[in-house]
N, C-alpha and C positions, 0 to 999 in steps of 0.2 A: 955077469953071471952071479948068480945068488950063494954063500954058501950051504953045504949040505945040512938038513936037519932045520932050515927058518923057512917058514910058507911065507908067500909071497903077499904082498898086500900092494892093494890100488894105492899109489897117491891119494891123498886128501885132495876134496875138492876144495879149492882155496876160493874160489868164484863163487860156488853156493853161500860159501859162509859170509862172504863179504857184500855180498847181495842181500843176505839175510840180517846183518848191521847196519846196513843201509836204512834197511825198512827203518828197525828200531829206533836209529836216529832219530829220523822221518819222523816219525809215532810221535815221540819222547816231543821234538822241536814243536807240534800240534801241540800237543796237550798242552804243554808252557805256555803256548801263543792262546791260545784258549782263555787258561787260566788267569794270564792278564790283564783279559781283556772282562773278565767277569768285576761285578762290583761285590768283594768279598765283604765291606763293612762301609756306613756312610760317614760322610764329612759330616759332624757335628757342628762345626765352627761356620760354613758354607749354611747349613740349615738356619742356626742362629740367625748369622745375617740376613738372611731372609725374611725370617719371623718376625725380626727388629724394624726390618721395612715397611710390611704389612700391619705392621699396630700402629707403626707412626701415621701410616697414610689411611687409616680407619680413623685415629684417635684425630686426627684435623677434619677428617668431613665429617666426623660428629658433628652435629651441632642439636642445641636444644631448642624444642620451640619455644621455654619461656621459663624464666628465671628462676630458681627456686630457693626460699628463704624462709627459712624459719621462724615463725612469729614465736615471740619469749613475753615476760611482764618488762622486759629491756628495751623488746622493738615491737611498737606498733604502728605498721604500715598505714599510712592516710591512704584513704578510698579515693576512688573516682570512675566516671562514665564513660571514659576514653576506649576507643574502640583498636586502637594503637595495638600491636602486638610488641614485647622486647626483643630488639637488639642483641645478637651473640657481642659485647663486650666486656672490657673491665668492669667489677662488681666493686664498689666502694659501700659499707652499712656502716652508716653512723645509727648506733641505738643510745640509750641513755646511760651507758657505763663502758663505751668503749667504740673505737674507729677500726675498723675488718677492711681490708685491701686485700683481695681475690684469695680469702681465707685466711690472710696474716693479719695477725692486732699488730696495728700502729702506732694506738694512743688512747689512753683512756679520756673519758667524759664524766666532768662533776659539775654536777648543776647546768645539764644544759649545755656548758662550753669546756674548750678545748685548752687545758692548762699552760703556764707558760712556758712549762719546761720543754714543751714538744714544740714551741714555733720560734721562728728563726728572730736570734738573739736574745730567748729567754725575754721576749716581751712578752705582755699581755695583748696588748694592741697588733703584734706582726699578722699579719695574714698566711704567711706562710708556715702550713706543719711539717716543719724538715723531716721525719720518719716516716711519713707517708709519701714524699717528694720520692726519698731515697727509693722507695719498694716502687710507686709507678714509673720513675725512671727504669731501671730495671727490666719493667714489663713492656713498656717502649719498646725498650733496645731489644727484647725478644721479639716481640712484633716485627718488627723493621728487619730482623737478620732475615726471619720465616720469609718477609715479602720478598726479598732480593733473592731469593733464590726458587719462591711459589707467587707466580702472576697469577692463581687462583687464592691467594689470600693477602689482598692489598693492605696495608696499613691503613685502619679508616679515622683512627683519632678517637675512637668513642667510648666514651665512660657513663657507665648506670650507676647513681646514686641512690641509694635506697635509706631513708631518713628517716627517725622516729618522729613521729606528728608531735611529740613533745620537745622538740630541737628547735630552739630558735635560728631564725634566716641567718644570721651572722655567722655561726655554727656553720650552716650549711654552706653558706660562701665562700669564709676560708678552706672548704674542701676544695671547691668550684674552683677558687684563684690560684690552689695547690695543683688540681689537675691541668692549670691553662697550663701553669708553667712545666711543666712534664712532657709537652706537647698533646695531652686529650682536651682539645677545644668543643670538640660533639658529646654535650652532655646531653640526659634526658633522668630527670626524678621520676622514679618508679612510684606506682601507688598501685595500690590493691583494686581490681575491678570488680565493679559492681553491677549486677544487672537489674 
């Protein structure tokens, strides 16, 4: 019995309301799952790598169809009729003031020949240009890593010499006998073609 003077009221439905939390839950748990599964911002670092992949594996199947060098009053290339295309290898330019290994100076040139402070024991007579040794070793050992891990770029041994027509042969041999020992036995002396 109710006392006198309070109207009566239904119970609350307790079922509606907890039906009605339900849902929301429900809702709320969607939208979260949703929202994780969205890409709200990109890997930066995942990109990079990628990028880094794509240039290396461009920047190796570059290749050039033919050499290119700079003629100066320091180097000029001897002609010839050879029908020969160049070789993607090591560039070696001896001009008349200086020895270039694949853009690094080695060793300068006076008179023709290769001083003695650049060949091995500070002779005159050595054949060997230790500075130049040091940098083709060097590009060796990058050859050689590349191959062992890419059978589409074997090590082939080969060096382009590129020689001012004013270089005497001795000049140009001690390169030749620096690159045997380097391991670049496959040389070929570039010249300028002529048609």
């Amino acid at each position: 019995m109710q006392p006198p003077g309070t109207a009566y009221e239904e119970p609350h439905d307790d079922e509606e309301q907890t039906e009605r939390d339900r849902r929301k839950y429900r809702s709320a748990r969607r939208k979260a799952r949703d929202k994780e599964s969205e890409i709200s911002e990109l890997n930066i670092t995942a990109m990079m790598d990628m990028m880094t992949i794509i240039l290396v594996f461009l920047l190796k199947s570059y290749q050039a169809s033919s050499t290119n060098i700079a003629m100066t009053e320091a180097l000029t290339v001897p002609t010839s009729t050879t029908q020969q295309n160049p070789q993607e290898a090591i560039v070696v330019i001896i001009s008349a003031v200086d020895v270039v290994a694949n853009d690094q100076k080695v060793a300068t040139v006076v008179g023709g020949k290769i001083p003695a402070e650049y060949r091995e024991g500070k002779r005159e007579s050595a054949m060997l240009i230790e500075p130049l040794l040091a940098v083709l070793e060097e590009e060796v050992k990058k050859q050689k890593f590349i191959a062992k891990y890419n059978p589409n770029a074997p090590f082939t041994g080969r060096i382009n010499v590129v020689a001012d027509r004013r270089i005497p042969y001795q000049t140009v041999l001690a390169v030749l006998y620096t690159a045997g020992r380097a391991e670049l036995s496959q040389y070929r002396l570039m010249a300028l073609k002529v048609e």
